[in-house]
C-alpha positions in Angstrom: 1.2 -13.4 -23.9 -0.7 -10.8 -25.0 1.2 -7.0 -25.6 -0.1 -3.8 -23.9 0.4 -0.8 -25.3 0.3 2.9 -23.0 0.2 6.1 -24.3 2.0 8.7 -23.0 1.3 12.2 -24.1 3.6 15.0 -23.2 3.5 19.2 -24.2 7.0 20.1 -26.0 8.0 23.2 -27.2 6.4 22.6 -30.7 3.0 21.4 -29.5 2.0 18.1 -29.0 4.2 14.7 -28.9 2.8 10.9 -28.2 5.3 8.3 -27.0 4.1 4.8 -27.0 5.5 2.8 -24.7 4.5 -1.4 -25.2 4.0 -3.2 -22.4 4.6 -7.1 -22.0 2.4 -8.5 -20.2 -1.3 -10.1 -19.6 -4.2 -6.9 -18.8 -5.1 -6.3 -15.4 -7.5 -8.7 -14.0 -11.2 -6.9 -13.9 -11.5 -4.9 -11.2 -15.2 -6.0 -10.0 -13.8 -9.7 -9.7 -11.2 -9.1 -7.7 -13.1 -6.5 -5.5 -15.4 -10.2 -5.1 -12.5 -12.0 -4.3 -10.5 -9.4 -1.9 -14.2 -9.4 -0.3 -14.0 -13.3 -0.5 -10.5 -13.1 1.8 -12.1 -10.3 4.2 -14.5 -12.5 5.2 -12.0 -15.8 5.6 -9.9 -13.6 7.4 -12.5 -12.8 9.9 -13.8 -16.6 10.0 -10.7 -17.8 10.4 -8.2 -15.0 12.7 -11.5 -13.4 13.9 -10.2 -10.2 12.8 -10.1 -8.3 9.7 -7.1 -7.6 7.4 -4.5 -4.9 7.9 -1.1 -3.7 7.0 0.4 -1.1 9.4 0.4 -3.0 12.8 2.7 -5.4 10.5 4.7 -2.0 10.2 4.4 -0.9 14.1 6.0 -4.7 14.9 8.9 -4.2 12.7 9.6 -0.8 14.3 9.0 -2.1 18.1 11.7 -5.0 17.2 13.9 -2.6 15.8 13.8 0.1 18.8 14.0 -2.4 20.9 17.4 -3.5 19.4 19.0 -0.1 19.7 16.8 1.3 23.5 15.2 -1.7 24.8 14.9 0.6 28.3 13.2 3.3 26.4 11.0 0.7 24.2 9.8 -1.3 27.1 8.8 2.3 28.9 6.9 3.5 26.1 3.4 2.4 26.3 3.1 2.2 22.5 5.9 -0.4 22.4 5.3 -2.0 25.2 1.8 -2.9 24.1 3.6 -4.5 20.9 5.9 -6.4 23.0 3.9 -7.8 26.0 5.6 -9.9 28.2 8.3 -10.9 26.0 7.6 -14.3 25.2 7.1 -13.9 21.8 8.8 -12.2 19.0 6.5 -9.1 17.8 7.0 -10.4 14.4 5.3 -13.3 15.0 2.0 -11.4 14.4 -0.3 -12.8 11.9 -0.6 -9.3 10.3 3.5 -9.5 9.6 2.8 -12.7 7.8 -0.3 -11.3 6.1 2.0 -8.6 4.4 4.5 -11.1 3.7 2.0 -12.8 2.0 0.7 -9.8 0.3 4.6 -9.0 -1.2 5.2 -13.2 -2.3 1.9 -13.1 -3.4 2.2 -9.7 -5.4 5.8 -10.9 -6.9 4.1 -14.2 -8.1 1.2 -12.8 -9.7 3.4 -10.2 -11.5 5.7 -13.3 -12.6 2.7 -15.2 -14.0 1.2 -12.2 -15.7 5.1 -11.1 -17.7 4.8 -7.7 -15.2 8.4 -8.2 -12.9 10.8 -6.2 -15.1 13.8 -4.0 -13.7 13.0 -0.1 -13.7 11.4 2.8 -12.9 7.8 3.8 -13.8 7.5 7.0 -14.6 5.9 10.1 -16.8 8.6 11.7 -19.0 8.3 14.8 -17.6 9.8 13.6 -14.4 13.4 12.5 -13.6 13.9 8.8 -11.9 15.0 10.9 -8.8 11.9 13.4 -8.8 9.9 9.6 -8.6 11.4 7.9 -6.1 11.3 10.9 -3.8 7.6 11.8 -4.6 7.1 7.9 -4.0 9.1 7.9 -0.6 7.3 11.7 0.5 4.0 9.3 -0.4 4.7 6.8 1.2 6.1 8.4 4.2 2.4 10.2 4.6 0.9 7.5 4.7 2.2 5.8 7.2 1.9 9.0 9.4 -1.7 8.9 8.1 -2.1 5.3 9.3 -1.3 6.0 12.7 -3.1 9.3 12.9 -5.9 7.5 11.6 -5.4 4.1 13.9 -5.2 2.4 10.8 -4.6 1.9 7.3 -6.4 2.2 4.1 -6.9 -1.4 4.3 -7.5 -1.8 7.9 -9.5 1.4 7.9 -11.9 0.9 4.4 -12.3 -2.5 4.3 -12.0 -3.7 7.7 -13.9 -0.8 9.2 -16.1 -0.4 5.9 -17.3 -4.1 6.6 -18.4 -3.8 9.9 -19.7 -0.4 9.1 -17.9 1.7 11.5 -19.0 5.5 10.9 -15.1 6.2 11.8 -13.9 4.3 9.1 -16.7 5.5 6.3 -15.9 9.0 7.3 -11.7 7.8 7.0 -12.1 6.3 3.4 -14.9 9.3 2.4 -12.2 12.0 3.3 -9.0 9.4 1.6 -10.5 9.5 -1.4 -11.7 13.3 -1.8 -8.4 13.8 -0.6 -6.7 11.9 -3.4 -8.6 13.0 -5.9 -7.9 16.9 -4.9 -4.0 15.8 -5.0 -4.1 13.8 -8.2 -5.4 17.7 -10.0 -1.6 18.7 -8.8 0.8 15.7 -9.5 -1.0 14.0 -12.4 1.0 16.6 -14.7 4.5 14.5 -13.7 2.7 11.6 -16.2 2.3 13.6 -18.8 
């Protein structure tokens, strides 16, 4: 197993201080070879489903089962849910794309296993409280998923699904995603340091 090493750098009151925090773990797998393989399971995934991948409808299903539980009257009169539900003879959760991010979080936790990554915590700058993390994380990942659905899809249904059949929606989604990311990361990038 082969050790890691980050290092943090953070301003204190008497200049400059470096904390070194040692990773266990094996490096990151190269990010060109698993671009090629990611590419490798786009094009499966259209061979095989006849679709492309995707992670929000997954999402959408879970949130049509779980209206449905609590208003079914008001879900099946919504034409959002009721598109999700169809004529009720299967579950919505019996998608493929509810699988697929299944697959995506076994899959994740397994490779992570493998490679000495799973530990208990939080990751974190040290300028930031676990609190400040989580909630940036949860605001983050709360816009998101309002972005998804503004966007009618998600970063990976919108770049590389979209991106690899060269719909001008999609480049012009992933163009303004990542100039938007990068104009954010000028603001929060000071919580890692």
């Amino acid at each position: 197993m082969v050790a890691e090493t980050n290092t943090l750098t953070a301003k204190s009151a008497g200049g400059e201080r470096t904390e070194t925090a040692a990773r266990a773990g094996q490096p990151y797998s190269n990010p060109y070879v698993a671009g090629f393989g990611l590419g490798l399971v786009l094009l499966a995934s259209f061979v095989i489903m006849g679709r492309g991948l995707g992670a929000s409808g997954a999402f959408s299903s879970l949130v049509v089962v779980g209206a449905n539980a609590v208003a079914p009257e008001h879900t099946r009169a919504n034409p959002f849910y009721a598109e999700y539900l169809g004529d009720g003879a299967k579950s919505p959760l019996m998608d493929w794309l509810v699988f697929e991010v299944l697959g995506v979080f076994v899959g994740g936790f397994i490779s992570g296993t493998l490679a000495g990554r799973v530990r208990k915590g939080i990751d974190r700058g040290p300028a930031v409280s676990n609190f400040s993390r989580l909630l940036l994380a949860f605001a983050g990942g709360g816009l998101m998923g309002i972005g998804a659905k503004l966007a009618r899809g998600c970063t990976s249904g919108q770049a590389l699904t979209g991106g690899a059949l060269l719909n001008a929606g999609s480049w012009a989604f992933m163009m303004a995603f990542f100039a938007g990311a990068y104009a954010i990361a000028y603001f929060v990038r000071r919580q890692w340091r």
